[in-house]
N, C-alpha and C positions, 0 to 999 in steps of 0.2 A: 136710178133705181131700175132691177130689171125686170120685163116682162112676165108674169108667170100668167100659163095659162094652163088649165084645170081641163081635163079629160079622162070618162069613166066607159067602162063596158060593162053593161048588162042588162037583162031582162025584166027584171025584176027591182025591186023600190029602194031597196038599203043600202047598194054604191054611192046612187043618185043622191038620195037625202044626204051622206056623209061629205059625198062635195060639194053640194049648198051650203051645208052648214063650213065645211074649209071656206070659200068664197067668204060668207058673211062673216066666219070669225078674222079674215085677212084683211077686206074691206076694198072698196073698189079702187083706191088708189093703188095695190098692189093688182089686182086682178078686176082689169076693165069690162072681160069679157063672160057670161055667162058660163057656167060648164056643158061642157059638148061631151052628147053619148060618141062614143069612137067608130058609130055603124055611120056618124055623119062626118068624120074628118077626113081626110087624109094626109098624108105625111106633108105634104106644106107648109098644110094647117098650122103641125105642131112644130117643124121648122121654124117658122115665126115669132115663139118664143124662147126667151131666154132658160127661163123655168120652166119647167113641166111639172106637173104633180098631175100622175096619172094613177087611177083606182080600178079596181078589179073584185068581184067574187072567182071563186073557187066552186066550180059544180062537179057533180059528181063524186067518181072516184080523180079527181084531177084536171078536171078539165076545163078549160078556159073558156069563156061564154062565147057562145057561137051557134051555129045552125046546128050542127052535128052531135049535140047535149041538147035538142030539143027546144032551145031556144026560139022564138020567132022570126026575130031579126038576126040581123050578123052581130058579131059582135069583136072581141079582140083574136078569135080565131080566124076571123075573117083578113084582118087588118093586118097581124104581123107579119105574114110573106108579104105583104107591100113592101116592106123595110128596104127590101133586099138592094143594097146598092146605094140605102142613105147615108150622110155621113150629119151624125149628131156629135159630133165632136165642136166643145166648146158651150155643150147644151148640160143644163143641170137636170137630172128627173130624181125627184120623189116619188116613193111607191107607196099606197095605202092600199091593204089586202082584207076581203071579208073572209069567212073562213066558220068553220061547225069543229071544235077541237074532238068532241064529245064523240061525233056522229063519223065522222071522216077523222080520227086518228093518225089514218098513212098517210095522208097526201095533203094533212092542212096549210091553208092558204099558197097550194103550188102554182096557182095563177101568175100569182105577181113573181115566183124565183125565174117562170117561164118569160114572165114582160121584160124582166131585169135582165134575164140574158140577150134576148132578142136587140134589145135596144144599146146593151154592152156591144155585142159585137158589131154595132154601129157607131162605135167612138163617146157614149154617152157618159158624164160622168155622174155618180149619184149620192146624195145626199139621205140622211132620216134612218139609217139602218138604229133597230132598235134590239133590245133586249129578246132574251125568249123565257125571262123566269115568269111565269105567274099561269103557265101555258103548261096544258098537258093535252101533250100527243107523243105519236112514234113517229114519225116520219117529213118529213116538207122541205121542197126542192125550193124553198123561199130562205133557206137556212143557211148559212153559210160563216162558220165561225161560230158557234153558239150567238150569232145576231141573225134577229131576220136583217131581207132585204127593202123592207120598210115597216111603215106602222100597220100593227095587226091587230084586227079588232073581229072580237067572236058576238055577233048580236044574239046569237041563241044561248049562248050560256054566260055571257060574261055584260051584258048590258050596261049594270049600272059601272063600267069602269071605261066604257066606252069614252064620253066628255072627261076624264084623268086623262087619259091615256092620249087621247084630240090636242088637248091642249100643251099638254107636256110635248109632243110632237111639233105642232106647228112653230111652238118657242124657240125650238131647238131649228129647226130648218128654216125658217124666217133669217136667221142670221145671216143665212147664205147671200142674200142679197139686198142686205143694207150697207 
């Protein structure tokens, strides 16, 4: 079975909670290790595993959590020029994106299309790309194909479809590595 190991960026409580709850619904036989905020990793870290399943909000008008959106700590802004030079080829990433469809229209969930490139152009290959019906916005660099580039979940407007939406995900990318 292979490795997967859970890493989130952000400042704020609703990444976090959404990878606890990933972790508990996978179970520790799948994932040993607790989820790591990404201000504590670095690229070894996540070298180390076979899986990734890494998560992200979307702040602002587009921006990735970090110091520079007012953030406290660093976060995946800080992290991704570390890439530069890694080679994640032969590595799995899943991407789970928060996101305000409502509030941010242009740019929902552009976090995770930025992770998803970032971690592309380091040989990555990626699993979980999901639908975009049930979603209204104009815009999002997470889009590709009428799919996102992972699971996209709106806490502000869309809540109760949130655990649908979790579990119909993990079902589907779980296979990846049995």
């Amino acid at each position: 079975m292979a490795k997967v190991g859970i890493f989130f960026g952000t400042d704020a409580g609703n990444t976090r909670k959404i990878a606890k709850q990933i972790a508990k619904q996978l179970g520790e036989a799948v994932v040993a290790d607790k989820p790591v905020n990404i201000r504590n990793a670095t690229v070894e870290d996540l070298l180390a595993y076979d899986v990734l399943i890494l998560g992200s909000p979307t702040y602002g008008d587009g921006e990735l959590p970090g110091l520079s959106c007012g953030n406290q700590t660093e976060g995946w802004e800080e992290f991704l020029p570390t890439l530069a030079g890694a080679d994640f080829s032969g590595k799995t990433i899943a991407l789970y994106g928060l996101g305000d469809q409502e509030g941010y229209p242009d740019n929902f969930v552009d976090a995770i299309g930025m992770i998803y490139d970032a971690f592309g152009d380091c040989g990555a290959k990626f699993i979980g790309f999901t639908h975009n019906e049930g979603y209204t916005f104009n815009r999002s660099k997470a889009l590709m194909d009428d799919k996102f580039v992972g699971l996209v979940l709106d806490e502000d407007n869309q809540k109760a479809l949130t655990e649908m939406r979790l579990n119909d995900w993990l079902s589907e990318i779980s296979s990846a590595w049995k």
